[in-house]
C-alpha positions as CSV (number, residue, x, y, z in Angstrom):
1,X,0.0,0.0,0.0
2,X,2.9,2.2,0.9
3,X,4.7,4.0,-1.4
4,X,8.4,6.2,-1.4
5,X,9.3,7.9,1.7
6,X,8.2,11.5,0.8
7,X,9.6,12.8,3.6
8,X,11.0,13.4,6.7
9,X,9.5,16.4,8.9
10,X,11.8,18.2,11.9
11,X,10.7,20.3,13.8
12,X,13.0,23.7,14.6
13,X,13.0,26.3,17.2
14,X,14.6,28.9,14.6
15,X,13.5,28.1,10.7
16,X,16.1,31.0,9.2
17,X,19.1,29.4,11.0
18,X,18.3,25.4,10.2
19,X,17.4,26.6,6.4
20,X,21.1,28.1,6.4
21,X,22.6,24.9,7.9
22,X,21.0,23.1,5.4
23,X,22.0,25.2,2.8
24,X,25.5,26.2,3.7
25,X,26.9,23.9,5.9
26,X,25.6,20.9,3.7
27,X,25.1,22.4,0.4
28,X,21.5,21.7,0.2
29,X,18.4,23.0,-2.2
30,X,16.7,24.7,0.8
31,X,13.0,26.1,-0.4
32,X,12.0,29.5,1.0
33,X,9.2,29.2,3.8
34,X,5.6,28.9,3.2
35,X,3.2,29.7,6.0
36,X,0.5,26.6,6.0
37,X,-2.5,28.3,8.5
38,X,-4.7,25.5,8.3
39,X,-1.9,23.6,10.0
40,X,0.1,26.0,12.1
41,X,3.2,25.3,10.0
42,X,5.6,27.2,8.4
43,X,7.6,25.0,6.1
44,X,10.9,24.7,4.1
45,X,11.7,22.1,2.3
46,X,15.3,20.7,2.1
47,X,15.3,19.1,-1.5
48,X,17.2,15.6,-1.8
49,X,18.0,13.4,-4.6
50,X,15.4,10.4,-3.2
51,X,13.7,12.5,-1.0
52,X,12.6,15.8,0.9
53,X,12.9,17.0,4.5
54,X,10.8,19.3,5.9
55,X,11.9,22.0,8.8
56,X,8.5,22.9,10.8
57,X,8.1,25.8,12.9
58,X,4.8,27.1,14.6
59,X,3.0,29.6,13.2
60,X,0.5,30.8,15.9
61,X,-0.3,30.2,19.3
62,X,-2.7,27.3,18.3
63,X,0.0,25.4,16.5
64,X,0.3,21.4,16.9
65,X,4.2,21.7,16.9
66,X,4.5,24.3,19.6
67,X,4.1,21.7,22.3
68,X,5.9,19.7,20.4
69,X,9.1,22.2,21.2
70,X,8.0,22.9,24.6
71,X,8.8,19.5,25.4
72,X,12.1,19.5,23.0
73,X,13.5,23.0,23.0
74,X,16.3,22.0,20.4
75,X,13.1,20.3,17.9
76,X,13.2,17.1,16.5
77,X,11.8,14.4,14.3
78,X,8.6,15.3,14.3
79,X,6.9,13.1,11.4
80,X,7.4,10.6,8.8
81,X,5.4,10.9,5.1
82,X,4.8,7.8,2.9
83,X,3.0,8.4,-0.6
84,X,-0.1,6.2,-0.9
85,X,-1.8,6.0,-5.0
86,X,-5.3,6.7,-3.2
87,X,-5.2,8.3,0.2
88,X,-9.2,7.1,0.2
89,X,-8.6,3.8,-0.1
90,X,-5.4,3.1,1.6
91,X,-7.9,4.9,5.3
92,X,-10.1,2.7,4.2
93,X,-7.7,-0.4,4.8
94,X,-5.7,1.7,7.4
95,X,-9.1,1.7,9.6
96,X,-10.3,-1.9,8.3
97,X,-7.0,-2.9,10.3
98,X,-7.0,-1.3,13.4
99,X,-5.5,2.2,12.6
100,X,-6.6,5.2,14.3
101,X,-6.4,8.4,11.9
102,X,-6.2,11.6,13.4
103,X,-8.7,14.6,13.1
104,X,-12.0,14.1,11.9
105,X,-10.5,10.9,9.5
106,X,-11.0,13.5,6.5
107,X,-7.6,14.4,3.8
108,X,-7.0,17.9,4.3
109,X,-4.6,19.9,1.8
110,X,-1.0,19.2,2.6
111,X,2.0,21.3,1.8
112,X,2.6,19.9,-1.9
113,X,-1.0,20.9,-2.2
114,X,-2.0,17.2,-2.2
115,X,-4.6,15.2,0.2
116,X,-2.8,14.1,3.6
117,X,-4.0,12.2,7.0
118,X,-1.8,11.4,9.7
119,X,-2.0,8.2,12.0
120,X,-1.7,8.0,15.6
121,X,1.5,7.0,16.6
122,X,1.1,4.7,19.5
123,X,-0.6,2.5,16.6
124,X,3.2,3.0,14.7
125,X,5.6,2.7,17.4
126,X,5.5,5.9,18.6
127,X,6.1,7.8,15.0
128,X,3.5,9.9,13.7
129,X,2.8,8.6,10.6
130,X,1.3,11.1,7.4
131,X,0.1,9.5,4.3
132,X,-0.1,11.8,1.0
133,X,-1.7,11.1,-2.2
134,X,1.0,11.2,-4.9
């Protein structure tokens, strides 16, 4: 059902200085920063031959990742994205077997503009899981 590893999300306390060690200590394709509202994100993206990673950083008070670097003030692996052919189908299954998705079990529009859920991670082994449509 899984796909390619689309990515690998980290969470920063300071998005202008990781997007400059990405780019000029190790010579990466860094993206400039898009604010995502509907998530309380503001992402780069670090662009890799097989893959991406993504530097998160809250944007409002309400964001999901502030806790997140309450509890780790240097940030962290935050998520893990796999591509699914139909995000529909591949709840559908996720469910069938025992998954829990988070929110109200509905996509919503990720950062590449594409449908994403995320899975509970104490059904992964701790990781917070998002699937996105390719």
């Amino acid at each position: 059902m899984i796909g390619k590893l689309n990515h690998v999300a980290i969470v920063v306390p300071d998005l202008a200085a990781a997007s400059a060690t990405y780019r000029s200590t190790l010579g990466a394709d860094v993206s400039d920063p898009v604010d995502l509202p509907d998530h309380g994100v503001t992402t780069v993206f670090v662009n890799l031959p097989n893959t991406k990673i993504e530097l998160l950083h809250p944007l409002g008070e309400d964001s999901p990742v502030a806790k997140f670097l309450e509890k780790n003030k240097d940030g962290g692996i935050h998520h893990i994205c796999y591509e699914v052919d139909d995000i529909i189908a591949a709840r559908d299954r996720l469910v069938a077997d025992g998954a829990r998705i988070l929110g109200n079990g509905e996509p919503k529009t990720g950062a590449h503009g594409k449908p994403v859920l995320f899975l509970h991670p104490k059904d992964f082994y701790g990781t917070l899981v998002e699937i996105e449509q390719c």
